[in-house]
C-alpha positions in Angstrom: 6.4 -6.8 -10.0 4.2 -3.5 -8.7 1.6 -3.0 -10.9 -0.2 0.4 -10.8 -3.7 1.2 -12.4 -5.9 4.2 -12.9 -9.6 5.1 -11.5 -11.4 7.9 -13.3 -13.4 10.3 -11.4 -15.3 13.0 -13.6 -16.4 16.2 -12.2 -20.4 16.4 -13.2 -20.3 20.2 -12.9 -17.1 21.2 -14.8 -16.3 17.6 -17.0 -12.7 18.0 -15.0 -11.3 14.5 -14.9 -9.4 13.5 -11.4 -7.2 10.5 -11.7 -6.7 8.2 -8.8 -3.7 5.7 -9.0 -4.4 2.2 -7.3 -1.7 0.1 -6.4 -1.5 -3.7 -6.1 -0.7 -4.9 -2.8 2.8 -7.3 -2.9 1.4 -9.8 0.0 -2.1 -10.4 -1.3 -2.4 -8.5 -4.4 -5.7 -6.4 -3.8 -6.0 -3.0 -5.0 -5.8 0.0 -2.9 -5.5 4.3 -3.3 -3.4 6.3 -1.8 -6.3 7.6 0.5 -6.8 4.1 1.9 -3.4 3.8 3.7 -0.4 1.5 3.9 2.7 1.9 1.7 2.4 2.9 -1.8 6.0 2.5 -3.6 9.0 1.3 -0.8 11.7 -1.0 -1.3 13.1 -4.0 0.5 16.4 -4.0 -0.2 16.4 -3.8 -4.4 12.5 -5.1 -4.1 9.6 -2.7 -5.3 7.1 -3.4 -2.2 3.6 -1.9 -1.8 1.3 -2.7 1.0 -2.3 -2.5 1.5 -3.5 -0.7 4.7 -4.2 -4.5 6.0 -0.8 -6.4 5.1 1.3 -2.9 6.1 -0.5 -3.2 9.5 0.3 -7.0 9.7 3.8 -6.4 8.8 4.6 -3.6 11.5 2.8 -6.0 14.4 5.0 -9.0 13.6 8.1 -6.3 13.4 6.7 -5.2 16.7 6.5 -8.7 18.1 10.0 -10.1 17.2 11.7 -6.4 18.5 9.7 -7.0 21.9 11.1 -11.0 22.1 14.6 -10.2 21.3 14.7 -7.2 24.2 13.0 -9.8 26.4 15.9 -12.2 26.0 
């Protein structure tokens, strides 16, 4: 299960709140922002997946890998 949370961030000049979701990576469940990277909401089939910059990066190298061995073959 994704879970979502909120940072606050408060304007010192105008008291204007900004809210910044964080997601919870599905691989190794740290939290990252939409700024940071990776994939925020997908699916894998019916699976809710988010992935942080690291995992997502992971995930397309070994897709990379097993597309390069099975052209090699």
């Amino acid at each position: 299960m994704t879970h979502y949370s909120m940072t606050k961030i408060i304007n010192i000049h105008t008291g204007k709140e900004r809210v910044i979701q964080r997601f919870d990576c599905t691989v190794c469940n740290c939290k990252f922002t939409e700024d940071e990277g990776g994939l925020q909401r997908g699916v894998i089939g019916m699976l809710p997946v988010s992935f942080c910059p690291t995992c997502f990066s992971g995930i397309m190298d070994m897709a990379e890998y097993f597309r390069d061995k099975d052209n090699k073959e």
